[in-house]
FITORVO-231234 format. One record per residue (C-alpha): residue number from 1; x, y, z; residue in three letters. Coordinates in steps of 0.5 Angstrom, whole numbers, always signed. Layout:
# residues N
+-----+-------+-------+-------+---------+
! num !    px !    py !    pz ! residuo !
+-----+-------+-------+-------+---------+
! NUM !     X !     Y !     Z !     ALA !
...
+-----+-------+-------+-------+---------+
END
This chain:
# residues 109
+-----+-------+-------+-------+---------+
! num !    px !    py !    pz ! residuo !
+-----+-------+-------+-------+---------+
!   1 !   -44 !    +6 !   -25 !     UNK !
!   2 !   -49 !    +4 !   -19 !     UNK !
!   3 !   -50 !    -4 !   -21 !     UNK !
!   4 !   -42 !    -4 !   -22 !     UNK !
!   5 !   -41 !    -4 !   -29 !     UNK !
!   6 !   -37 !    +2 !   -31 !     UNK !
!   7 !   -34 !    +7 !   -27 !     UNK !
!   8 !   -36 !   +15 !   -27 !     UNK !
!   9 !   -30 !   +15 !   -31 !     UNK !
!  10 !   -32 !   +10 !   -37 !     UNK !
!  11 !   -39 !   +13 !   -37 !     UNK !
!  12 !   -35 !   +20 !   -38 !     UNK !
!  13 !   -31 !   +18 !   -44 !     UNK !
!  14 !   -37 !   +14 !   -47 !     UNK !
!  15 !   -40 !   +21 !   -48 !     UNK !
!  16 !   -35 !   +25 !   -48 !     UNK !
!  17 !   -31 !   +21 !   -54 !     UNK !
!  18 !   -38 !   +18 !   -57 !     UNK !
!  19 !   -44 !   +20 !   -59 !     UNK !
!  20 !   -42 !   +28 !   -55 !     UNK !
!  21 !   -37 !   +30 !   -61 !     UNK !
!  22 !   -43 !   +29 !   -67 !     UNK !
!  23 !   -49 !   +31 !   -62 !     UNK !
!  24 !   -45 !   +38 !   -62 !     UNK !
!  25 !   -47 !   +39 !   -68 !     UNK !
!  26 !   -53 !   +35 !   -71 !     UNK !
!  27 !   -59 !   +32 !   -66 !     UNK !
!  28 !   -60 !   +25 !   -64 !     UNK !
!  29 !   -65 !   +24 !   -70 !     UNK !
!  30 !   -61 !   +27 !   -75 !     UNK !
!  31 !   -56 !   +22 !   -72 !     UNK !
!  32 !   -61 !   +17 !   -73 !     UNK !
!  33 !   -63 !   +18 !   -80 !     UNK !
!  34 !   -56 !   +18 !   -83 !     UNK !
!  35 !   -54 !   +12 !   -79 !     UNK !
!  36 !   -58 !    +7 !   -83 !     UNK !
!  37 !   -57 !    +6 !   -91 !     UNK !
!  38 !   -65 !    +8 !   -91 !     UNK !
!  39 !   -65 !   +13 !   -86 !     UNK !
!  40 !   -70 !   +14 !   -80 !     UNK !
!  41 !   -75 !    +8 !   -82 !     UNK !
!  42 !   -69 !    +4 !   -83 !     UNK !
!  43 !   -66 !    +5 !   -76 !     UNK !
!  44 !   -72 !    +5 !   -73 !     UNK !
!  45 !   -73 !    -2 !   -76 !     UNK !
!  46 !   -66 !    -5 !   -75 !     UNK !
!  47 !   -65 !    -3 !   -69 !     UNK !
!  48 !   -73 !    +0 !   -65 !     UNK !
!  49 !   -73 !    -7 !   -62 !     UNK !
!  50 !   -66 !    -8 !   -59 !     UNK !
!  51 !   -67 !    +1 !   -57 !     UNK !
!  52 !   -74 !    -2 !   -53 !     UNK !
!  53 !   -71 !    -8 !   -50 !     UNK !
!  54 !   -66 !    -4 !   -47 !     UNK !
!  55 !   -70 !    +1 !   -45 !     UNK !
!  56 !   -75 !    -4 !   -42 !     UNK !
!  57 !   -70 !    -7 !   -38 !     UNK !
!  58 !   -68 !    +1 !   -35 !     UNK !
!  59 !   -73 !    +2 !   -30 !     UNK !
!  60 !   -70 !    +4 !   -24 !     UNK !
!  61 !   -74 !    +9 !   -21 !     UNK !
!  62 !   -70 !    +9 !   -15 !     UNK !
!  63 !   -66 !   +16 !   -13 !     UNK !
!  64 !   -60 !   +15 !   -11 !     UNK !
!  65 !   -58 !   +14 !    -5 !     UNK !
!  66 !   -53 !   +16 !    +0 !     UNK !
!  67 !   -48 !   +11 !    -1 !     UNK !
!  68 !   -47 !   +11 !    -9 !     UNK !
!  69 !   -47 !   +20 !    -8 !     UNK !
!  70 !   -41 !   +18 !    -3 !     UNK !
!  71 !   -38 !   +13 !    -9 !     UNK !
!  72 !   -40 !   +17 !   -14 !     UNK !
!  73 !   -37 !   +24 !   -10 !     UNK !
!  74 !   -30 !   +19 !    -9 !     UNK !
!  75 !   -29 !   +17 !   -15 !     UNK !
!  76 !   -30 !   +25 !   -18 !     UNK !
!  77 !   -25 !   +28 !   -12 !     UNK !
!  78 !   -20 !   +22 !   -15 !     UNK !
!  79 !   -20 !   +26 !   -21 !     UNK !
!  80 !   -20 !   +33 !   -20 !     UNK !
!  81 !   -19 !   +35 !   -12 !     UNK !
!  82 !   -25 !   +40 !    -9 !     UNK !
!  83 !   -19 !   +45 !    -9 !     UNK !
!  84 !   -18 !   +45 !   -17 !     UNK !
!  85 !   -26 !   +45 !   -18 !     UNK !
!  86 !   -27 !   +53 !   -20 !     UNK !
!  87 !   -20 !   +52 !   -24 !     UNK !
!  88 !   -24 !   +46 !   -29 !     UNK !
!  89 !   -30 !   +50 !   -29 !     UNK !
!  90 !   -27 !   +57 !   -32 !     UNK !
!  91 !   -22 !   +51 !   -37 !     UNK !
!  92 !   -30 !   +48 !   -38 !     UNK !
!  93 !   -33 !   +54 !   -40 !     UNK !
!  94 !   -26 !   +58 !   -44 !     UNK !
!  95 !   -27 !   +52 !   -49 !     UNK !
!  96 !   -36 !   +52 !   -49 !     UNK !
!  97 !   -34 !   +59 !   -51 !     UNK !
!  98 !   -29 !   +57 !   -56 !     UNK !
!  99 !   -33 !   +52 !   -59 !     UNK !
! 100 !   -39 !   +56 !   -60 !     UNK !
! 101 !   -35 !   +61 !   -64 !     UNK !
! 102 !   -33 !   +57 !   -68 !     UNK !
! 103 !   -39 !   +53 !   -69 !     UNK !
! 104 !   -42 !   +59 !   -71 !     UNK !
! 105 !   -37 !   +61 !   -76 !     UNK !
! 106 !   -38 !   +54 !   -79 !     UNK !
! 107 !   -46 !   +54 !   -79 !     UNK !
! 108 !   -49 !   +53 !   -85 !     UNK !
! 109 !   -57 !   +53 !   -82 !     UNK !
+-----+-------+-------+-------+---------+
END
């Protein structure tokens, strides 16, 4: 978001509709092991290098500064208003409740 790539939007959707609906009811390494047809060693030999040079290419040890809190701060008031913030969060947490009912009814561990 900061170096302009994507929006706070496009950075929610990416989580919200990827890797947040599997990580709801399975770890990242149970994730891992079964995205590769040899599991985790397979993933981590397919795909260990392009994860560390993507993670070598991250360092960003700067805080957020006051402009991108402003731009991230207008950005989220385009999409919901700070008068309908209370309102989004009882939405948020009737469906966090929900959802742990039913994950609960449907847990096999």
């Amino acid at each position: 978001m900061q170096d302009g790539v994507a929006s706070c939007e496009d950075i929610d959707k990416t989580v919200r509709d990827g890797l947040g609906w599997r990580w709801s009811f399975m770890g990242p390494f149970e994730t891992i092991d079964l995205n590769a047809p040899g599991g985790v060693a397979d993933y981590a030999v397919r795909l260990g290098p392009l994860y560390q040079r993507i993670a070598d290419s991250r360092r960003h040890p700067q805080p957020w500064d006051e402009g991108l809190i402003r731009e991230v701060e207008a950005q989220r008031r385009e999409r919901l208003g700070p008068a309908e913030l209370e309102a989004r969060r009882a939405w948020r947490d009737e469906r966090l409740m929900a959802f742990a009912a039913r994950r609960a009814a449907d847990s096999d561990d």
